[in-house]
C-alpha positions as CSV (number, residue, x, y, z in Angstrom):
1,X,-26.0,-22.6,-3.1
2,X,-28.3,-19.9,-1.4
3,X,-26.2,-16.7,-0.8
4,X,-29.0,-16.4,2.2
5,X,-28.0,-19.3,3.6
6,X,-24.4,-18.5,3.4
7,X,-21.4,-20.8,1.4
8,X,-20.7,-22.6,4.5
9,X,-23.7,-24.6,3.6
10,X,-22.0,-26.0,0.5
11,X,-20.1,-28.9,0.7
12,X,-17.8,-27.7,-2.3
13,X,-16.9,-24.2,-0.4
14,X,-16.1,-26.7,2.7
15,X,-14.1,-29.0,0.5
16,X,-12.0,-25.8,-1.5
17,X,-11.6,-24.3,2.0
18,X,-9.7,-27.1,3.8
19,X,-7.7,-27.8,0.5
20,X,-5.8,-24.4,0.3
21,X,-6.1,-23.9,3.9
22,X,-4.4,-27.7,4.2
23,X,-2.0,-26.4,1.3
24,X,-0.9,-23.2,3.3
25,X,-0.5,-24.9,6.3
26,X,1.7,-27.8,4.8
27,X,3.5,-25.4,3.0
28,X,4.2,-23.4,6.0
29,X,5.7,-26.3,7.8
30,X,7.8,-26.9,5.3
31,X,9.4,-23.4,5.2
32,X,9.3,-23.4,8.8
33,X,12.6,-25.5,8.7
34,X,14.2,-23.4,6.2
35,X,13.1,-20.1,7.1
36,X,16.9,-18.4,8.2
37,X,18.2,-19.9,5.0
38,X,18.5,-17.2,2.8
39,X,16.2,-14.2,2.0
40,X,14.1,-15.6,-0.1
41,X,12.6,-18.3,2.9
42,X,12.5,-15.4,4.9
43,X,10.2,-13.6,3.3
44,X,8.3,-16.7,2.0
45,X,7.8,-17.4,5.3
46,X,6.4,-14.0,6.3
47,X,4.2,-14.3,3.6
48,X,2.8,-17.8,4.5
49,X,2.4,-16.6,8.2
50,X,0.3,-13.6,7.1
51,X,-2.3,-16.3,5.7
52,X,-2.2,-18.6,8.4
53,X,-4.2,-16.4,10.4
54,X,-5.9,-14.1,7.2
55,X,-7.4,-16.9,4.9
56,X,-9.2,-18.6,7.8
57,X,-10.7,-15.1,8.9
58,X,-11.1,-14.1,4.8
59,X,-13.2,-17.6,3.6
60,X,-14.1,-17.8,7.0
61,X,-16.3,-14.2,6.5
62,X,-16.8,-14.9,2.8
63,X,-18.8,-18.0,3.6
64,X,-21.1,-16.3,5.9
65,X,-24.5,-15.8,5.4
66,X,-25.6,-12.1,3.1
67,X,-25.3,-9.5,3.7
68,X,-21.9,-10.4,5.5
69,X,-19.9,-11.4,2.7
70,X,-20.3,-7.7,1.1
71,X,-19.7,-5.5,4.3
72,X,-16.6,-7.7,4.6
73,X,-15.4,-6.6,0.6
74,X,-16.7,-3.3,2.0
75,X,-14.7,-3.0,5.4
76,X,-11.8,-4.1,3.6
77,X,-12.1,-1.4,0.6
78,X,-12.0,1.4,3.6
79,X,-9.2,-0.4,5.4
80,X,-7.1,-0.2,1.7
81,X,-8.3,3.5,1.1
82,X,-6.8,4.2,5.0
83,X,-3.5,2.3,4.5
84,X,-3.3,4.4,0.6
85,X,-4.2,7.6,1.9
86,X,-1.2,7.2,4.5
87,X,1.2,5.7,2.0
88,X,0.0,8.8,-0.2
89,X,0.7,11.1,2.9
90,X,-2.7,12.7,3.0
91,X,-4.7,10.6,5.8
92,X,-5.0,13.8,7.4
93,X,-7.1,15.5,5.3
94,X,-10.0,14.5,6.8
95,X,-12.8,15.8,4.2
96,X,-11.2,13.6,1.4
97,X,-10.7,10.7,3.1
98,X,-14.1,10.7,4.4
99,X,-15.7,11.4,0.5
100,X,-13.4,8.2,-0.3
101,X,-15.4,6.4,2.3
102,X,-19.3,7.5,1.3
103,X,-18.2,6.8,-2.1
104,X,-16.9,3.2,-0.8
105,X,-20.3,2.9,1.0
106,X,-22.0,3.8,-1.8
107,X,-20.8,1.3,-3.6
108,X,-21.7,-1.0,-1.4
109,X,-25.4,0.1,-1.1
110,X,-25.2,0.1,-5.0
111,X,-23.9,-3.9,-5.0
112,X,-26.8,-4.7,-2.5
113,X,-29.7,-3.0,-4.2
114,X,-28.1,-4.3,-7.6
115,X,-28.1,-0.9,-9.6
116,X,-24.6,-0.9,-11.0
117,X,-25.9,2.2,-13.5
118,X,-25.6,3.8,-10.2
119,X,-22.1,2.3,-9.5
120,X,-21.0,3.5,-12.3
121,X,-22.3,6.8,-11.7
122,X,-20.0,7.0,-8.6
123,X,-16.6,8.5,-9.5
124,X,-17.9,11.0,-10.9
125,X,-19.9,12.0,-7.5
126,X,-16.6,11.3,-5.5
127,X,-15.4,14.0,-8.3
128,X,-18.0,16.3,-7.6
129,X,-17.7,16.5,-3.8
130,X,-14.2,16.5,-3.7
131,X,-14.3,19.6,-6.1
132,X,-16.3,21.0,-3.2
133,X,-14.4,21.1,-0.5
134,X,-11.7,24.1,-1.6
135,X,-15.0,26.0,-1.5
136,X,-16.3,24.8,1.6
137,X,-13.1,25.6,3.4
138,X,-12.1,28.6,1.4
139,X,-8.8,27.4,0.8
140,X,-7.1,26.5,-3.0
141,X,-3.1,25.9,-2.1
142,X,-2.5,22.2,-3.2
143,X,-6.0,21.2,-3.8
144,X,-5.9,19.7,-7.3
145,X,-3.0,17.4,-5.9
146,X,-5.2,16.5,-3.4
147,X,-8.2,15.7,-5.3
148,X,-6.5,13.9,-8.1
149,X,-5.2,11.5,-5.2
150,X,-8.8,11.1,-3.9
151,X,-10.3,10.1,-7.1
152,X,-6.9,7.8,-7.5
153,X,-7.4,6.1,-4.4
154,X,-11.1,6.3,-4.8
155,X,-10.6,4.2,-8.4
156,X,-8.1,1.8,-7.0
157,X,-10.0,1.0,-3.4
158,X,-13.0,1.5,-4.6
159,X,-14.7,1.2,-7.9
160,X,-12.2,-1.0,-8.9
161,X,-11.9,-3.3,-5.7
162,X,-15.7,-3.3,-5.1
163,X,-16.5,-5.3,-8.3
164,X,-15.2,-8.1,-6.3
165,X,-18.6,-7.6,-4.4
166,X,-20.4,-7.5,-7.9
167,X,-18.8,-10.9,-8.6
168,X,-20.0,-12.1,-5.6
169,X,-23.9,-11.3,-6.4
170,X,-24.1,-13.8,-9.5
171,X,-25.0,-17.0,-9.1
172,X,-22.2,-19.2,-8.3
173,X,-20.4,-15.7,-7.6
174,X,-18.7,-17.0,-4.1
175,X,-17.1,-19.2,-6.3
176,X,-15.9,-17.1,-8.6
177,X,-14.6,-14.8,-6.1
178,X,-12.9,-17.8,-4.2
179,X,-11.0,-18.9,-7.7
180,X,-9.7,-15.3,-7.9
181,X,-8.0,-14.7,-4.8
182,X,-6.6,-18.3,-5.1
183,X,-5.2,-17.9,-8.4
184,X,-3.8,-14.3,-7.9
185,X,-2.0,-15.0,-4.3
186,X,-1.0,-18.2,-5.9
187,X,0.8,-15.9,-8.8
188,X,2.1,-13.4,-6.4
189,X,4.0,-16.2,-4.4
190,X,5.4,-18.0,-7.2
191,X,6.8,-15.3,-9.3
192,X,8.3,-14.5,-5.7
193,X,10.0,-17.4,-5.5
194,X,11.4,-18.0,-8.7
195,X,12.5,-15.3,-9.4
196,X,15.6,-15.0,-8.0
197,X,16.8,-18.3,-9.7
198,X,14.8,-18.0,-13.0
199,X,15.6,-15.4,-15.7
200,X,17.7,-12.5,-16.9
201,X,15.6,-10.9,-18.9
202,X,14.1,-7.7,-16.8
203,X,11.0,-6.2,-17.9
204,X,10.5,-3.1,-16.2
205,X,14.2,-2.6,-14.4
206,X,13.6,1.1,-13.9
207,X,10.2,0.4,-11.8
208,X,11.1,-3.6,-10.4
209,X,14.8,-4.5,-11.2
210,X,13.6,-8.0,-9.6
211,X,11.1,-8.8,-12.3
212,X,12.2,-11.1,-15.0
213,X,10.8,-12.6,-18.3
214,X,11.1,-15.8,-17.8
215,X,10.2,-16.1,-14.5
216,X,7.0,-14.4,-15.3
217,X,6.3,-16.9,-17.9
218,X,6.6,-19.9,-15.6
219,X,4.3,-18.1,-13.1
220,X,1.9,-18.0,-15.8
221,X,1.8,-21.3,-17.2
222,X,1.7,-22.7,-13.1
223,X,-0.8,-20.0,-12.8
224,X,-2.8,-21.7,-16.0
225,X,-2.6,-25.1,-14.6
226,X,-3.9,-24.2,-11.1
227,X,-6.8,-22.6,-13.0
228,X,-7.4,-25.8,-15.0
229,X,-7.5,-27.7,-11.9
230,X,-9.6,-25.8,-9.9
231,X,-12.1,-24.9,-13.3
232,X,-14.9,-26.8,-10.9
233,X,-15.4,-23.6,-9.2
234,X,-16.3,-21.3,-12.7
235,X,-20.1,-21.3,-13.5
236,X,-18.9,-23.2,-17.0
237,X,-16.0,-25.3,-17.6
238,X,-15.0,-24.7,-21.0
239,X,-11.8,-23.7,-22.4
240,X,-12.3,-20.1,-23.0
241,X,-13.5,-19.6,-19.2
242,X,-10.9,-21.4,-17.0
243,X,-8.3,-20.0,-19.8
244,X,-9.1,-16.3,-19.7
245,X,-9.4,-16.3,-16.1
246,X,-5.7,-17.7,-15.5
247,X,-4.2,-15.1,-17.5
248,X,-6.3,-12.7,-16.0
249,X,-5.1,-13.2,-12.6
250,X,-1.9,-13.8,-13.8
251,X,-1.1,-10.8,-16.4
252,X,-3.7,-8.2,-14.9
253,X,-2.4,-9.1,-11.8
254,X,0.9,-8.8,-12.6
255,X,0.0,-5.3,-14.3
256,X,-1.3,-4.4,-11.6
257,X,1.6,-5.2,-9.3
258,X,3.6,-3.1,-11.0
259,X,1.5,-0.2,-11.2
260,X,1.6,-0.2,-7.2
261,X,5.0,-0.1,-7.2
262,X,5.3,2.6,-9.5
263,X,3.2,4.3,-6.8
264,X,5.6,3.4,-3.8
265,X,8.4,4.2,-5.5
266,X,7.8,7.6,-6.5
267,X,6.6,8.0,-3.2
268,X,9.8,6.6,-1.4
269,X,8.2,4.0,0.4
270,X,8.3,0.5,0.2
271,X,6.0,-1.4,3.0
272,X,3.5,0.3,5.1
273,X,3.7,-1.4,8.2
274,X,2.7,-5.1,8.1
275,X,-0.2,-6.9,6.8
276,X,-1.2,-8.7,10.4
277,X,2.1,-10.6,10.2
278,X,4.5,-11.0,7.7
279,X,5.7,-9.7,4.1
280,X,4.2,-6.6,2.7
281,X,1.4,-4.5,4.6
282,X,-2.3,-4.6,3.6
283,X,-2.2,-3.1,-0.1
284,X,0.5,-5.2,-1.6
285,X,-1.7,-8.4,-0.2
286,X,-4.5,-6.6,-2.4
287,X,-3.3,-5.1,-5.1
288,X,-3.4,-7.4,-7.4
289,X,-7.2,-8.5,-7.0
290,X,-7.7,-5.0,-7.2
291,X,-7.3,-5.0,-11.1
292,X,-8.0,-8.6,-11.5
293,X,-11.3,-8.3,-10.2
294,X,-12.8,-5.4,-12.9
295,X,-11.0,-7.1,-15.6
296,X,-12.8,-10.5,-14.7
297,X,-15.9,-8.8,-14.5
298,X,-16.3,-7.5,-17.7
299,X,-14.8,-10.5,-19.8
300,X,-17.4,-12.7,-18.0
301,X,-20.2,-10.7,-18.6
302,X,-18.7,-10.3,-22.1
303,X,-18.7,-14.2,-22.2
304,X,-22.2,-13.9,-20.8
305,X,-23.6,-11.8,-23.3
306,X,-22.7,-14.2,-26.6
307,X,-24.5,-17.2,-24.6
């Protein structure tokens, strides 16, 4: 598959496309006619609404030909840095946000030109400039605050986000990228739903009283079996790669979860308007991927290098 030519091209991207986008939609039909049941279809059905219109637009994008696929990864690393700066309380401040946003771009430009020494290189100028701006405005009340949440959000949105677009310049990467978001939203919505009637056992109960044990076990194992299936999509399909990715996407992602929340609730806030339509906004639809994707990244080139 040519990146040039763009995934649509490729009759596996068609084929993976109109199987989860078939799967979301049957799914959705079913909820449909359960949805004032309790709270649990409720907020299913939120959830499956949000994607009804997102993973169309998403794979739709993601299957276009380059450079498209990475200024959408890009566009939405700003949109997440906008929707964290507000939940953080600080979209105001103009001159860190903005810093947040050449660093983002920067990224980006880094991912195109393929000199991820220079990637790399990019918290620490996000650092640098934000350390600037008390000078530059001759002002010191609250800044450190201030610029340890820009180089927080700046890590989250975008050096960690943006390896999805380094994932997506390998061969084969579109793929990759594809199995990723599949197998993290497909943990997110399971653990959801079984939760409430699998499991005792909390695990965090001070951050996510919700968040049980054993329901986080049968999300991974469904979690590992998706990834099984679906191992067509991994550049190799041994054990070790389908494997590692599933509990990846399920345990990072789940780490990751929680992290956000620890985030939200020492903030006070719980959703940040809504994600299109639907359960959660914009963030909690991402933050999983967001340490999935780095975590992925480096196991596979891990993997890469013992080839």
């Amino acid at each position: 598959m040519n990146m040039i030519d763009g995934a649509w091209y490729s009759e596996v991207y068609r084929q993976t496309v109109f199987i989860v986008l078939a799967f979301i939609f049957i799914s959705g039909f079913i909820v449909y006619f359960f949805r004032n049941k309790n709270h649990y279809f409720i907020a299913s059905w939120a959830s499956i609404k949000s994607w009804l219109i997102a993973a169309p637009l998403l794979f739709g994008a993601l299957g276009l030909p380059s450079p498209f696929p990475l200024i959408t990864l890009t566009l939405l690393a700003i949109f997440g840095a906008k929707v964290f700066f507000q939940i953080l309380g600080m979209y105001h401040r103009s001159w860190f946000v903005l810093i947040c946003y050449f660093g983002i771009f920067w990224l980006a430009y880094c991912v195109h030109t393929n000199q991820i020494e220079h990637y790399n290189l990019a918290p620490m100028i996000v650092l640098g400039l934000s350390l600037l701006v008390p000078l530059i405005r001759n002002n010191f009340k609250w800044m450190i605050q201030y610029i340890s949440l820009t180089l927080l959000a700046f890590a989250f949105m975008g050096w960690s986000f943006m390896h999805t677009g380094l994932i997506l310049k390998w061969e084969s990467g579109i793929y990759q990228l594809m199995y990723l978001i599949i197998l993290t939203e497909f943990c997110d919505n399971t653990i959801f739903a079984i939760n409430r009637y699998v499991g005792k056992t909390k695990i965090v109960d001070g951050i996510n009283p919700k968040r049980t044990v054993e329901a986080t076990g049968i999300s991974i194992i469904l979690t590992l079996i998706l990834a099984f299936a679906m191992r067509h999509l991994l550049p190799a399909g041994a054990e070790k790669f389908w494997l590692s990715s599933g509990l990846i996407a399920a345990i990072g992602g789940g780490i990751g979860d929680l992290i956000m929340t620890v985030v939200r609730r020492d903030l006070g806030i719980r959703d940040y308007g809504a994600f299109i339509i639907g359960r959660g906004d914009f963030l909690q639809r991402m933050d999983r991927l967001i340490f999935v994707a780095p975590i992925y990244y480096y196991f596979m080139k891990y993997y890469e290098s013992q080839l």
